[in-house]
Structures are given as structure tokens and as C-alpha cells.
BAVEX-540999 format. One line per field, with one value per residue (C-alpha): residue number from 1; residue in three letters; x, y, z. Coordinates in steps of 0.1 Angstrom, whole numbers, padded with zeros to 4 digits. Example, Ala and Ser with C-alpha at 12.3 -4.5 7.8 and 13.67 -1.06 7.14 Angstrom:
BEGIN
k: c(1 2)
r: c(ALA SER)
c1: c(0123 0137)
c2: c(-0045 -0011)
c3: c(0078 0071)
//
This chain:
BEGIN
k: c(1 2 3 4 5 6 7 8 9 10 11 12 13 14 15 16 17 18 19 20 21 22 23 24 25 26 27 28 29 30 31 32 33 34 35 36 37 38 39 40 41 42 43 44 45 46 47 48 49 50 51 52 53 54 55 56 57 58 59 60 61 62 63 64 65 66 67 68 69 70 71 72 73 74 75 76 77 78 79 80 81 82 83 84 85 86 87 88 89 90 91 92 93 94 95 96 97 98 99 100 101 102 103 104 105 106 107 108 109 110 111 112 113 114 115 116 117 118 119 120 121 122 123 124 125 126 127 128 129 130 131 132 133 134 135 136 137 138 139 140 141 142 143 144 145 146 147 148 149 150 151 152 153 154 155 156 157 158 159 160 161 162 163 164 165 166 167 168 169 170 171 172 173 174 175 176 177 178 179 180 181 182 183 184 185 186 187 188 189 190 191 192 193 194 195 196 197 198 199 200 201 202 203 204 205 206 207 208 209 210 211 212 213 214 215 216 217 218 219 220 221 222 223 224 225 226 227 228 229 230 231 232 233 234 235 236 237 238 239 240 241 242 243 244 245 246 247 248 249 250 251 252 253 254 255 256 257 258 259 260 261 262 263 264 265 266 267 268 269 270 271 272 273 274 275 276 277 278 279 280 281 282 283 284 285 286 287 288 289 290 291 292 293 294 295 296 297 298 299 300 301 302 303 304 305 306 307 308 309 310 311 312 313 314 315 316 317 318 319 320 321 322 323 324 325 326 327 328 329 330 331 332 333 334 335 336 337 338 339 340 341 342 343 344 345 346 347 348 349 350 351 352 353 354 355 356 357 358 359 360 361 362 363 364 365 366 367 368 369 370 371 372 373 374 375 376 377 378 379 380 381 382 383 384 385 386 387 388 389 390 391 392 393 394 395 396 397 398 399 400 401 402 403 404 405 406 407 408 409 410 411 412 413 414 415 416 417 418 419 420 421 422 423 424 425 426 427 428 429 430 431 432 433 434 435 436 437 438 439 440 441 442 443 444 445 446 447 448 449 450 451 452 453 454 455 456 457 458 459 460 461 462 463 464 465 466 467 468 469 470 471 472 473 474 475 476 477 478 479 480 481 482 483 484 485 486 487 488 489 490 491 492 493 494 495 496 497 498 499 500 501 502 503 504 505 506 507 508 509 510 511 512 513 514 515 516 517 518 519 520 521 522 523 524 525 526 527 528 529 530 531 532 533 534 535 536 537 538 539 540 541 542 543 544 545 546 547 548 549 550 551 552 553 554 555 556 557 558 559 560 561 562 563 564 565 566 567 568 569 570 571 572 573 574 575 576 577 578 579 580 581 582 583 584 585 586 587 588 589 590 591 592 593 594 595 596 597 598 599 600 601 602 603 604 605 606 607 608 609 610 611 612 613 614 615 616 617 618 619 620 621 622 623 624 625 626)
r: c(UNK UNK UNK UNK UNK UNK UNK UNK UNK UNK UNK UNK UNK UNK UNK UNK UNK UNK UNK UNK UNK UNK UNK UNK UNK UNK UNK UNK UNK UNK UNK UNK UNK UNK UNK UNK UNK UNK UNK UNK UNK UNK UNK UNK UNK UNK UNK UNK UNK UNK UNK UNK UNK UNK UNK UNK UNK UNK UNK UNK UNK UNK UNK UNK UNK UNK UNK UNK UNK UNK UNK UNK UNK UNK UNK UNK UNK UNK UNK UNK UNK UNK UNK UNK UNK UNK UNK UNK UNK UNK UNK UNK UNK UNK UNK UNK UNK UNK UNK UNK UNK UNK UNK UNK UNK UNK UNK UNK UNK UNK UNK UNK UNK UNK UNK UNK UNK UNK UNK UNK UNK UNK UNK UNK UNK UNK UNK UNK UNK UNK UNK UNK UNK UNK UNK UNK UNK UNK UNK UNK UNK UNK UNK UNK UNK UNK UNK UNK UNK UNK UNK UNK UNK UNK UNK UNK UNK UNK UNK UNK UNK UNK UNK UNK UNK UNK UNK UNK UNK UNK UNK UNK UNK UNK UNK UNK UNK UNK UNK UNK UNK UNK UNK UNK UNK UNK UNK UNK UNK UNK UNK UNK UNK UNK UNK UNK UNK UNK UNK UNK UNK UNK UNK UNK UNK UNK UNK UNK UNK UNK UNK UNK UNK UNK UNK UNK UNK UNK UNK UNK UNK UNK UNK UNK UNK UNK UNK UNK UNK UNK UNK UNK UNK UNK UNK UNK UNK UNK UNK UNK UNK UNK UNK UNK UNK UNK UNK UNK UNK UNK UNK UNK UNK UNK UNK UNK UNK UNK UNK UNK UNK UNK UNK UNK UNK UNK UNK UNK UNK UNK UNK UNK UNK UNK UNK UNK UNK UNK UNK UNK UNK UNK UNK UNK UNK UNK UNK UNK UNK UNK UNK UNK UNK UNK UNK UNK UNK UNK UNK UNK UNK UNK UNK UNK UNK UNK UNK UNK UNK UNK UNK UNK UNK UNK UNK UNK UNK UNK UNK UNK UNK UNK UNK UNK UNK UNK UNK UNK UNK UNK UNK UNK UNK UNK UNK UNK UNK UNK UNK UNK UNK UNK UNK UNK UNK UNK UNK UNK UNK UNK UNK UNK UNK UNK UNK UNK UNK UNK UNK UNK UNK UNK UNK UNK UNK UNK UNK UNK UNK UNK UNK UNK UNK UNK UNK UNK UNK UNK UNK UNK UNK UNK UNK UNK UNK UNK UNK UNK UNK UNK UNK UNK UNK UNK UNK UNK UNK UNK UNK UNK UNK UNK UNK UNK UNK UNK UNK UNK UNK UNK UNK UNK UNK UNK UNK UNK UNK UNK UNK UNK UNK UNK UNK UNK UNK UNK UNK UNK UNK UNK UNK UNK UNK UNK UNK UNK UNK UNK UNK UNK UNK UNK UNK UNK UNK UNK UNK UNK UNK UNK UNK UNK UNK UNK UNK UNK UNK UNK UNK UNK UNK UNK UNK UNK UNK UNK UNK UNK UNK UNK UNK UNK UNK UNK UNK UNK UNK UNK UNK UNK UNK UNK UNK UNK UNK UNK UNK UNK UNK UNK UNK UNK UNK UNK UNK UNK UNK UNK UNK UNK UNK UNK UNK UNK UNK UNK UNK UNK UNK UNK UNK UNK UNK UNK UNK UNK UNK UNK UNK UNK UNK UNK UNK UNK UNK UNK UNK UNK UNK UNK UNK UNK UNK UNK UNK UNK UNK UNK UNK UNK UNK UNK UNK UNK UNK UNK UNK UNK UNK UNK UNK UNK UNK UNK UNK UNK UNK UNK UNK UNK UNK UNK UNK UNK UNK UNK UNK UNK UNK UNK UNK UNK UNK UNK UNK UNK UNK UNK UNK UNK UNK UNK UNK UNK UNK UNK UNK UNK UNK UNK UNK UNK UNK UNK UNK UNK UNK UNK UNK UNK UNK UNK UNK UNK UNK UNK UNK UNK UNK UNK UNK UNK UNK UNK UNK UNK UNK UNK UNK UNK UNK UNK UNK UNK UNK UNK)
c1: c(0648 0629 0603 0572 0553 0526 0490 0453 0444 0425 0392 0388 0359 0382 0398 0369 0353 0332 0355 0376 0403 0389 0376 0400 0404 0435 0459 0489 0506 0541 0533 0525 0551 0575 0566 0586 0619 0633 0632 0647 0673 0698 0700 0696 0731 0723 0694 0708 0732 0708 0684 0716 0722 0685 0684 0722 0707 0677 0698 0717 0686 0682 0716 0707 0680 0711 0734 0701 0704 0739 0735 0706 0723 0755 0764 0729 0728 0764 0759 0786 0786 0811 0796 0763 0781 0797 0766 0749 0780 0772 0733 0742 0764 0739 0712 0737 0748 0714 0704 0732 0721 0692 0698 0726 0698 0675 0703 0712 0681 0672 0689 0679 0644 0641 0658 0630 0603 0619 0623 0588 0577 0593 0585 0550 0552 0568 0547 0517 0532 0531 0500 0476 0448 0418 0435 0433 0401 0390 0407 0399 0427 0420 0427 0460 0472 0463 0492 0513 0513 0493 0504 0540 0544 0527 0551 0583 0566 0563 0602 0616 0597 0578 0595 0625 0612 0587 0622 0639 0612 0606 0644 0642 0610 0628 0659 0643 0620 0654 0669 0638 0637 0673 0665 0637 0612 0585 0579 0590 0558 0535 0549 0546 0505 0494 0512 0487 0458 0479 0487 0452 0441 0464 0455 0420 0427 0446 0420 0392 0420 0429 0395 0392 0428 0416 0384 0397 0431 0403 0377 0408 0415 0377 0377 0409 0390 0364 0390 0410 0374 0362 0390 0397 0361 0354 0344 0315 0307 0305 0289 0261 0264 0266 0291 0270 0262 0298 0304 0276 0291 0324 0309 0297 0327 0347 0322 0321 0360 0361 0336 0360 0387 0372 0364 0403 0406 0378 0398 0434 0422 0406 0437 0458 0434 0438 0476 0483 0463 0472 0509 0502 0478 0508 0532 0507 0508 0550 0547 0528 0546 0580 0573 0559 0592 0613 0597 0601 0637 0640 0645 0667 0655 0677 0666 0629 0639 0658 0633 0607 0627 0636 0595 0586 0615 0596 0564 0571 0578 0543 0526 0541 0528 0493 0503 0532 0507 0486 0503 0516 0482 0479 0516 0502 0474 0493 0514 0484 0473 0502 0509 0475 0489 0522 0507 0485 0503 0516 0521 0553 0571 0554 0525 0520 0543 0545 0581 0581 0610 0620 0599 0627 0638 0642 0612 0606 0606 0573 0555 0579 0563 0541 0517 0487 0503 0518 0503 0481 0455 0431 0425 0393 0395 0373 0374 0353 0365 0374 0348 0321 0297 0308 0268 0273 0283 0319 0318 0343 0336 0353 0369 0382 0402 0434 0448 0474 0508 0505 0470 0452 0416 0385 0367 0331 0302 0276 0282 0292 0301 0339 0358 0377 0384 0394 0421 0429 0441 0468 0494 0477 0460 0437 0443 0422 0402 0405 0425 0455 0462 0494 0517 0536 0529 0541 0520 0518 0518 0552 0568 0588 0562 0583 0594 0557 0545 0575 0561 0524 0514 0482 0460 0429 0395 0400 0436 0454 0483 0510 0517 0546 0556 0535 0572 0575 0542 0545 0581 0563 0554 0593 0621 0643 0661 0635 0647 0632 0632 0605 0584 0580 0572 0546 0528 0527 0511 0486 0479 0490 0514 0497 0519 0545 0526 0518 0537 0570 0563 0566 0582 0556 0537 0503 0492 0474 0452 0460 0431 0446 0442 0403 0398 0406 0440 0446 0432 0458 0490 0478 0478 0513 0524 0512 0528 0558 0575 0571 0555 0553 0513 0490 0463 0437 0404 0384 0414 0393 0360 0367 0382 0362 0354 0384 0404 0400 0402 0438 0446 0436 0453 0485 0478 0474 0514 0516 0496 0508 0539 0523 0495 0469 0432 0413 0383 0361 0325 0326 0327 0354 0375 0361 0375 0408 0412 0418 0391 0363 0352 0318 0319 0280 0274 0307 0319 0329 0299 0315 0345 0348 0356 0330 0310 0307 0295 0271 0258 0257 0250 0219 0233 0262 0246 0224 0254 0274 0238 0237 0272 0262 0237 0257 0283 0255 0242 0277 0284 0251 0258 0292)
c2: c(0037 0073 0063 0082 0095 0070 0079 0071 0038 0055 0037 0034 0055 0082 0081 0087 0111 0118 0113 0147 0139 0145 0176 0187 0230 0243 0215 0232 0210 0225 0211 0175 0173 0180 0147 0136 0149 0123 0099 0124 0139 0108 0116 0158 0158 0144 0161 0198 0194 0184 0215 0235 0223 0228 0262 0272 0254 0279 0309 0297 0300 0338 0346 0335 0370 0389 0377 0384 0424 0423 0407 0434 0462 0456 0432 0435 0472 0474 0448 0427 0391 0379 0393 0374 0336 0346 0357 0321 0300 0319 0309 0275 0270 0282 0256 0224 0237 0241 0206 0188 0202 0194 0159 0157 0167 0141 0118 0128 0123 0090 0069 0085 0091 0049 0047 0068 0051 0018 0032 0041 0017 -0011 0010 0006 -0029 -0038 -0012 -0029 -0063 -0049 -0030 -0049 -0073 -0048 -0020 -0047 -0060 -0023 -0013 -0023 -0040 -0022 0012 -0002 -0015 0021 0039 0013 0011 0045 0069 0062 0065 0106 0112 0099 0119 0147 0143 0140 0169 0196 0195 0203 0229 0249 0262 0261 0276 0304 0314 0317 0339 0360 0367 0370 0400 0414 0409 0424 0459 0463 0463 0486 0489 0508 0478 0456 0471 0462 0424 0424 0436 0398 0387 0397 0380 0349 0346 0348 0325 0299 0301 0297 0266 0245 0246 0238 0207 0197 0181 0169 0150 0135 0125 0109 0087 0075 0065 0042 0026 0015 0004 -0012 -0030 -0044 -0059 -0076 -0089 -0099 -0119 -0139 -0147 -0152 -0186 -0178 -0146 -0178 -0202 -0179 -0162 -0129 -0112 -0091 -0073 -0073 -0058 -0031 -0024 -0021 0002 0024 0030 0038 0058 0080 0081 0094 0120 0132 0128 0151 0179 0179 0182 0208 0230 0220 0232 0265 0274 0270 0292 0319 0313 0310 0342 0367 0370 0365 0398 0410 0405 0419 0452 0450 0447 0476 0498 0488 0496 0531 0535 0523 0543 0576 0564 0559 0526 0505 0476 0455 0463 0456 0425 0412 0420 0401 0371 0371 0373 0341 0323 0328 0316 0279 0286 0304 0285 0253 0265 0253 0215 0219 0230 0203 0172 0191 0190 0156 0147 0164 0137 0113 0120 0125 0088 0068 0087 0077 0043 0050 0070 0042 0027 -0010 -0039 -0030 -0059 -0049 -0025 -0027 -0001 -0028 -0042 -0080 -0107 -0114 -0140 -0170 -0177 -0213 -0232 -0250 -0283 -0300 -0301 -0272 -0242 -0268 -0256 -0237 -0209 -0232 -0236 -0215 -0197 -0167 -0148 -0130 -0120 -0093 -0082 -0056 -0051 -0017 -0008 -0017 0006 0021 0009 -0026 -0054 -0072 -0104 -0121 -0112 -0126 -0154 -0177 -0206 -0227 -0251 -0273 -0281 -0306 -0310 -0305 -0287 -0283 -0253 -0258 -0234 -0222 -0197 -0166 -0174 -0157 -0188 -0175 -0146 -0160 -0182 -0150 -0133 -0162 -0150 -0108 -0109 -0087 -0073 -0083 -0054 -0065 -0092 -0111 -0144 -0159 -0190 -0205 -0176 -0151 -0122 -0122 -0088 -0079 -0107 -0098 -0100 -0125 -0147 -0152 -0161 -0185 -0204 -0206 -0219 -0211 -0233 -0215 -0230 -0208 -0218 -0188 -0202 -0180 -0177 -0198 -0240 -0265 -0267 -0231 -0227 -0254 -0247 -0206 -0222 -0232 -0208 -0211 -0241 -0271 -0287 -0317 -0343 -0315 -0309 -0347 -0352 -0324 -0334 -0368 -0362 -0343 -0368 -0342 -0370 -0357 -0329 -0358 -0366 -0329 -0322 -0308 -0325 -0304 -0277 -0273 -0234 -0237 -0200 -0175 -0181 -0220 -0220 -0247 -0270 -0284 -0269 -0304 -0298 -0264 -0276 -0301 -0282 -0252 -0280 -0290 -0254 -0250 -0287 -0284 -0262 -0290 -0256 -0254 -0240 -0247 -0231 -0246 -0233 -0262 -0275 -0304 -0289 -0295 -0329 -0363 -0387 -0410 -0387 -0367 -0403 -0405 -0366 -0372 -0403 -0389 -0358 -0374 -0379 -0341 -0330 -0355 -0331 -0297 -0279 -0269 -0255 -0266 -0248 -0283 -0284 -0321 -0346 -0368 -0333 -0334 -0365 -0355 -0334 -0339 -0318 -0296 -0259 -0244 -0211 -0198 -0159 -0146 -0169 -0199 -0219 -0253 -0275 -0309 -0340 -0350 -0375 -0356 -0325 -0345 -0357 -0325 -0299 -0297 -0270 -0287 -0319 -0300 -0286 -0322 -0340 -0316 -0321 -0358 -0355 -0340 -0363 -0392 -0380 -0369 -0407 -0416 -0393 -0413)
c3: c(1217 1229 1259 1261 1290 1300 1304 1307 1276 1252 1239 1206 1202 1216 1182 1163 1141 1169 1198 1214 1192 1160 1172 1201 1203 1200 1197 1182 1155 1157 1195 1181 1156 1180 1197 1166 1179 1206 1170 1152 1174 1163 1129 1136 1118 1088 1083 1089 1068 1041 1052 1046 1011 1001 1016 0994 0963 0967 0971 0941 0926 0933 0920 0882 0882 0892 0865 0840 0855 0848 0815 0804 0817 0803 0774 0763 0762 0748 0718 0736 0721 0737 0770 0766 0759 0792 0811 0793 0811 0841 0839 0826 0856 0881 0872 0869 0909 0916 0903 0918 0951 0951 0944 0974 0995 0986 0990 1026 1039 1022 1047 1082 1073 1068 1095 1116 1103 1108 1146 1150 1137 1160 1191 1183 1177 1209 1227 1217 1233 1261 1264 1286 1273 1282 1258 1228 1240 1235 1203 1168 1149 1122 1135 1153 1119 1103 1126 1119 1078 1063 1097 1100 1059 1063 1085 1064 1039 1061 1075 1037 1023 1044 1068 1051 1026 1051 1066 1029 1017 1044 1040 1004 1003 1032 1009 0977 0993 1009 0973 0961 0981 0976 0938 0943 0975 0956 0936 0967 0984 0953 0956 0994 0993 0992 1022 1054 1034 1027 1062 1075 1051 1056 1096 1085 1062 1086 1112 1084 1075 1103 1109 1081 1076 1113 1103 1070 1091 1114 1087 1067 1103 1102 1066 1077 1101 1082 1056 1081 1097 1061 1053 1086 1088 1051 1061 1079 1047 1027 1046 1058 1024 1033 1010 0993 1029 1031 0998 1010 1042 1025 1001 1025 1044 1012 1001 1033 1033 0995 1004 1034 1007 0984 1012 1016 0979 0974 1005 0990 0955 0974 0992 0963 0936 0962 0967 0932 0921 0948 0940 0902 0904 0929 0895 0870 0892 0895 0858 0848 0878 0864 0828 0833 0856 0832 0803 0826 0829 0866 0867 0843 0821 0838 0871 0864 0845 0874 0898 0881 0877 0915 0919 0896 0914 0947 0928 0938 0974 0980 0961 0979 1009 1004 1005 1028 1053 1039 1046 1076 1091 1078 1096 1125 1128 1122 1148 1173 1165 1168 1203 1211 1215 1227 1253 1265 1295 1292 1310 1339 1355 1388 1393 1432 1455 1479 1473 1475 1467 1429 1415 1410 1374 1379 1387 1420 1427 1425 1459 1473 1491 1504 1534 1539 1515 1493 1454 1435 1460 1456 1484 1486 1450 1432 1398 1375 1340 1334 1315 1337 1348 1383 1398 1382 1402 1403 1376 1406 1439 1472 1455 1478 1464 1475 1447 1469 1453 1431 1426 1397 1405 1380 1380 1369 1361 1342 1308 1317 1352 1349 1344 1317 1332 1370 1346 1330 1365 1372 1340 1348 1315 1335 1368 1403 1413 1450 1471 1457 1442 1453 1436 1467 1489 1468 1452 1420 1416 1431 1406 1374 1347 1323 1359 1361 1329 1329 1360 1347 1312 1294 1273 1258 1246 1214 1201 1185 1161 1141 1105 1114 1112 1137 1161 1159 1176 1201 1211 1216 1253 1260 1270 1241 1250 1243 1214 1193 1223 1241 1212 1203 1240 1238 1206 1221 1252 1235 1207 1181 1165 1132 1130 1117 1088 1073 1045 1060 1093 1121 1098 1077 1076 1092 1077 1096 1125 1119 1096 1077 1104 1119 1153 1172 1155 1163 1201 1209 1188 1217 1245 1233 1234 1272 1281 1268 1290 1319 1341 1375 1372 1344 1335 1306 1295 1288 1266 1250 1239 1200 1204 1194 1229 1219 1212 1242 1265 1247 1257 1290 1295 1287 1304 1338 1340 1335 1360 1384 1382 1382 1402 1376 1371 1350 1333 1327 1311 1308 1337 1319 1314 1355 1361 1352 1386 1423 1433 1419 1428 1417 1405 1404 1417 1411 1439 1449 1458 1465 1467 1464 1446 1417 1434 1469 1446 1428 1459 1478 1453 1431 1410 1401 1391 1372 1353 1354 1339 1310 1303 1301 1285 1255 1257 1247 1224 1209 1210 1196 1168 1160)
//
């Protein structure tokens, strides 16, 4: 698979109408299109050869107004029957070779350009696996899903046709004007007057374009957007009844994109009037010159016949130009957008230069690496999304936090404190902006990527399932060789035994984003996933927020054996989801304010039985509710 150069993540708004892309000077498509070539280069072979054909079957082409001078000039002019049958095989003969090379060259190319696309279009999907979670945090969907379908099928388009004919066709205007002043140059010059203005025109129109094609491939990857929003959230369109906004919103967008639409059409239909009537004037004139020569008798019928037949031949290939600069241009873009991604640089198994030792693939034993450096510890941690404003302060700053091996810790604080995101730095879903965190004394940055994921499991407060069956999803967390004894274990521990009674069991499709299932449901399926890996670290962000108080007392129950073999933070909210751990930390500041057990830090610290109260409070009334 071709690699490309990595570079700075582009933000969304990069890609916009109004970002340097849509309106970059100078970028040189033959420079972006050849971007193209480490995709193509494997199937070069194939394609040349079909170039080749095209190009002959074009030539072929200009042979017929040659056997139409010879078959004027002679059988013609002698009355020769026999002579003209013969000239008509000729002619007849010419097209069927023409045809059938035509269609071999269509043929040829069929199978490597799929083959591209398919190329491209798996190197962007496993490219975007491994782009970090700050680039997708950034980016719209909707715009990565544009590159993927309407991007990649322009430039299939672009490899099966213009690119193909801008050579054919440049060859076979170049020997039809050699063929051309050979038959005569005075009229070759009358035919040839056109050609500066074309040129300069068609410079002018791919600039003009150029901008446009951009602006209209970014305005589908916004519309794109707001379908893929609209239909994942059609729940809450409905329950808030808000379609007809919707609908608006949606109308707008498409109504901006078919104006952009129709200023490509309005320059497409400009170029080609001016295309099309420059060399038809260009004929008019050959006509009228040849027939004065011919009636002064220096130039044969057959000649001027000829000549004007090799001319309308080489109508389609100028007049082609227009659109094969057209959805060059548009190719071009395309081109520039899905590089956009690829350029963005991805996750690597290790981004430090400090070399360290290779992250084990099989897990520890419980309690091993015990010791001061031993577990899961954060070590004067800092971290600013990228985003952030350079003047703003860190969200996480001088964490200091030591989970022992073994233990299970709760990490408690108020909304918008960075919980999430101090979880999210164990697995490097975001990078620390300053100090390290370490699993048995190890850095995590100098560990293989998939060695560390394999050693810590993630449960998050918003459960993301696949379009795929319920064991499908929970075996996601295992490393491929947890079978049915794993995932009954996992759905057991966290009281998911429901998936047994849906339809197909554990088989059965839960369809996309688990909507199917109530959030409890989707909750503890997620839980299952994280558990049933038995992982050395485990990470859950407030894993039980959408579960009922029984339930949850079932969940926890059962989860208490887990964590008795597993170190583990938990991101709590509740004081029976606080009861669950060893020991507590109070995240308030960006910092860690306190440790403790519960009841020492409901003694000692007002701000976290303020917190702990509330969360009381809640629970109440929840069971007052019930």
C-alpha cells in the first residue's frame, strides 16, 4: 500500500469554502494529480497499453479522410464502380477497427481502475483508524465520508477517461494538423488561427473552475453532514419536533450547493460555446479558401475534401477539451481533499525519541511490578487540548496520582473537571502535554501502541455499539481468542444476561449506534466488552450512570470479583459507584485535591461531601421516584 508524507492535522474549517484551500494561489493540478501515481504505478502496464490502443484507434480514424482523397481523386473522377465498392470496404473496414479498439480500451482499463479505487479507498479507511482522537474530534463526519464515496468516484472517473484521452486526444490533434499541412499549409494556417485564443482561454477557465469544483466538493461534505446528523439523531428531530428546521436547514445547504452547481455549468457551457464556434468559424474559412482554390485549379477536389474531413475528425478532440479540463479540475480537488486526510499524521506505535523497553504482549501477573512504581501512576501530569488557546490555562495540570497494583481507585469531581479526559490519557486517546503516566513503571509512551491498549480496557459513560450481533460487540474488547465461555462470563458479570433472550440471542444484529437497545442495555453490553478481556488496567467512565439502583447493586456486586484482579480507575458520580473502590481522589482545579477512602474524605473535605451529598441526594429521590 503507497505511504504518504505525514504532516500538520488539518481542521476542518481548513477545508472550507473559506479556508486556504478553497482558495490556495497557484496550486498546480498536474502537481496534485500526480499525488495519484504511487496508486497507479502498479497497474502503469495495463493502462499504457490501453492509452496505446486509444491513441492507434484515433489514428485509424485519420486514415478514413485519406482513403476519401484517394477515392475522389481517382475512382470518383474516373467513373470507376468497381473502384468506389473497394474504397467503401476500405471505409467500412476502418470504422469496425476503429470500434473494436475502442472497446479493447475500455476493457483494459476496467479492472485496474477498480482496482485503484478499491486501493484508495482502503488506505483511507485504515488511515483514519489511526489518526488520533483530536483529528476526529475536529473533523465533521460528513466531510470525511465525502472523500471517501463522491471524491474517490471523480477520480475513477478522472483515471478511466480524461486522463486517458487528454494524451489520446493531444496526439490525435498533433497528427491530424501534421496530416493537415502536408495536404496543404495555406489552409493548415486558416485551421490553426483559433489555437492561441483557445489556449488562453482554457488557462483562464480552469482557474475560474477550480474554485468553484472546490467550493462545490466541500459544500456536499457539509450537506453530507447534516444527513448523517439528521438521521442518527432523528429521535430527538421528533421528540422536540424540529423537522421542519431540519428540512429548512437542509434546504439551504442544497440550495447553496445547486447555485455553486450551476456557476460550473454556466462556465462549462461558456467554455464550450467558445470552443465549439472558434474552429467551426476556423472550417467556414477552410471552406471558402478551398473552394476558390479548387475552382482556380490549384488544388484538387480530393485534396480539399480530404482535408476537411481530417478537420471534422479533430472536432471531437477540441471540443472534448472543455470537460476534460473540467472534471480534471474537478479530479484535481478531489485529489487535494482526500490528501488532506492522508496527510494528517496518525497515531505511531511510539511518538517519544526516548527509546524504552517493548511493552510485553502477555499480561502480568496480578500484583506484579509491585512497589512504589508499580500500577497505574501519573506523574506530574499536564494537558491542554490542542486547540486551546496558547494564553488559556491547562484543563490537567500537575497531576499527581499513584493507583497501587491491584487496587481499584474512584476518581470523583465536579462537571467539567477533566475526568474524562485524565481516563482518556491511560489508552493515548489524547496525548499529556507534560509529565508522564506510567503502568508498572513503564512509560506509556515508549510502548507499542496495540501492546498498550491490550493491557488497559475502556468502558465509556456513552456506549458506542457496531452495526454488528450483541457477541460481536462484546468479544470487540478480547484479542481474538475469547470464545463463548468469555463472553457468557462477561455478560454475566455485567447483568447483561438479556442478550440471551433477544431474538437470535447473542447473534442477533443490534443496528447502528445500538439504538435498538435502551441506554441501560447498550451500558452494560459496553461494560461486558471492557471485562471480558480479564485486563490487567481498567479504565470506566462512570460505567453505571444509565442503570436502575438494583440493577446497578447487581453490576457492582459482580464487578467486585473483577476488580479484585485488576487495578482500575474509576470515573464515579455516585457514592455506591464510590463504594466500589479502595480509595478515592478529588479532582477539583485541574488537580488532585485529595486522596482518600470515602468516609475519611467525607470527613475531611467539604468539597467533596458537597459533591458526595448531591449525588445522594439524587439517588433518593431516584428511588422515591420508583
Amino acid at each position: 500500500m503507497p505511504t504518504t508524507p505525514a504532516a500538520t492535522e488539518t481542521r476542518p474549517d481548513d477545508t472550507g469554502p473559506t479556508g486556504p484551500a478553497a482558495s490556495r494561489p497557484g496550486r498546480s493540478a498536474v502537481r496534485t494529480l500526480l499525488r495519484l501515481w504511487p496508486y497507479v504505478r502498479p497497474v502503469r502496464a495495463r493502462l499504457s497499453v490501453a492509452a496505446f490502443v486509444a491513441i492507434v484507434a484515433s489514428c485509424v480514424g485519420l486514415v478514413i479522410p485519406l482513403v476519401l482523397k484517394w477515392l475522389v481523386d481517382g475512382p470518383v473522377a474516373d467513373r470507376d464502380t468497381r473502384g468506389v465498392w473497394l474504397g467503401a470496404l476500405y471505409l467500412l473496414l476502418l470504422g469496425v477497427a476503429e470500434a473494436l479498439l475502442f472497446g479493447l480500451r475500455r476493457w483494459l482499463v476496467a479492472r485496474p481502475l477498480s482496482h485503484v479505487e478499491a486501493e484508495l479507498r482502503a488506505g483511507l479507511y485504515r488511515h483514519l483508524q489511526r489518526l488520533p482522537v483530536a483529528f476526529h474530534d475536529r473533523w465533521a463526519s460528513g466531510q470525511l465520508l465525502s472523500r471517501g464515496t463522491t471524491d474517490l468516484m471523480l477520480l475513477r472517473q478522472f483515471l478511466a477517461f480524461p486522463l486517458t484521452f487528454l494524451l489520446v486526444n493531444g496526439v490525435t490533434i498533433l497528427v491530424g494538423v501534421v496530416i493537415m499541412l502536408l495536404q496543404d499549409w495555406t489552409l493548415g494556417l486558416v485551421m490553426l488561427a483559433p489555437a492561441l485564443p483557445l489556449v488562453a482561454l482554457s488557462a483562464f477557465f480552469e482557474k475560474r473552475y477550480a474554485h468553484a469544483a472546490r467550493l462545490a466538493q466541500d459544500q456536499v461534505g457539509d450537506l453530507t453532514t447534516v444527513v448523517e446528523e439528521s438521521v442518527l439523531g432523528v429521535r430527538v428531530i421528533k421528540g422536540f419536533g424540529r423537522h421542519r428546521s431540519q428540512a429548512r436547514a437542509f434546504r439551504e445547504l442544497a440550495g447553496t450547493l445547486r447555485g455553486t452547481e450551476l456557476r460550473k455549468a454556466r462556465l462549462l457551457a461558456t467554455i464550450w460555446a467558445v470552443i465549439v464556434a472558434l474552429p467551426e468559424v476556423a472550417i467556414g474559412a477552410t471552406l471558402v479558401v478551398g473552394a476558390v482554390r479548387v475552382a482556380d485549379g490549384a488544388l484538387s477536389a480530393g485534396t480539399l475534401v480530404a482535408f476537411l474531413s481530417t478537420a471534422l475528425a479533430l472536432r471531437w478532440p477540441v471540443e472534448s477539451i472543455g470537460f476534460l479540463l473540467a472534471m480534471s479540475q474537478e479530479a484535481a480537488t478531489a485529489t487535494e481533499r482526500y490528501f488532506e486526510v492522508m496527510d494528517a499524521r496518525p497515531e505511531s506505535h511510539a511518538d517519544t525519541a526516548a527509546p524504552g523497553p517493548a511493552a510485553p504482549h502477555a499480561r502480568p501477573r496480578p500484583g506484579a511490578g509491585a512497589g512504589r512504581a508499580g500500577g497505574l501512576r501519573f506523574e506530574h501530569v499536564r494537558f491542554r487540548y490542542p486547540d486551546a488557546a496558547p494564553d488559556s490555562p491547562p484543563l490537567l495540570d500537575d497531576v499527581d496520582l499513584h493507583v497501587r497494583p491491584g487496587e481499584s481507585l474512584a476518581l470523583v469531581g465536579a462537571t467539567g473537571s477533566g475526568k474524562t479526559t485524565l481516563t482518556a490519557l491511560v489508552p493515548r486517546l489524547h496525548e499529556v502535554t507534560g509529565g508522564r503516566i506510567t503502568l508498572d513503571g513503564e512509560d506509556i509512551t515508549t510502548m507499542d501502541r496495540e501492546a498498550l491498549r491490550a493491557l488497559v480496557a475502556v468502558a465509556f459513560e456513552e456506549p458506542t455499539l457496531f452495526s454488528a450481533s450483541v457477541g460481536d460487540n462484546v468479544l470487540m474488547g478480547a484479542d481474538g481468542t475469547a470464545g463463548t465461555a468469555e463472553l457468557d462470563r462477561a455478560l454475566a458479570v455485567a447483568q447483561a444476561d438479556f442478550a440471551h433472550t433477544l431474538p437470535q440471542g447473542t447473534d442477533t444484529q443490534v443496528g447502528e449506534q445500538g439504538l435498538s437497545l435502551s441506554g441501560g442495555q447498550r451500558q452494560r453490553l459496553a461494560l461486558a466488552r471492557a471485562i471480558v478481556g480479564r485486563p490487567r488496567f481498567l479504565v470506566l467512565d462512570d460505567p453505571l450512570s444509565a442503570l436502575d439502583v438494583h440493577t446497578e447493586a447487581a453490576v457492582e456486586a459482580a464487578l467486585r470479583r473483577v476488580l479484585a484482579d485488576t487495578t482500575a480507575l474509576i470515573v464515579a458520580h455516585r457514592p455506591s459507584t464510590v463504594l466500589l473502590a479502595d480509595r478515592v481522589a478529588l479532582l477539583s482545579g485541574g488537580r488532585i485535591a485529595a486522596v482518600g477512602t470515602h468516609h475519611e474524605l467525607l470527613r475531611t473535605n467539604a468539597e467533596y461531601a458537597r459533591l458526595m451529598s448531591g449525588g445522594q441526594a439524587r439517588e433518593e429521590e431516584e428511588d422515591e421516584d420508583r
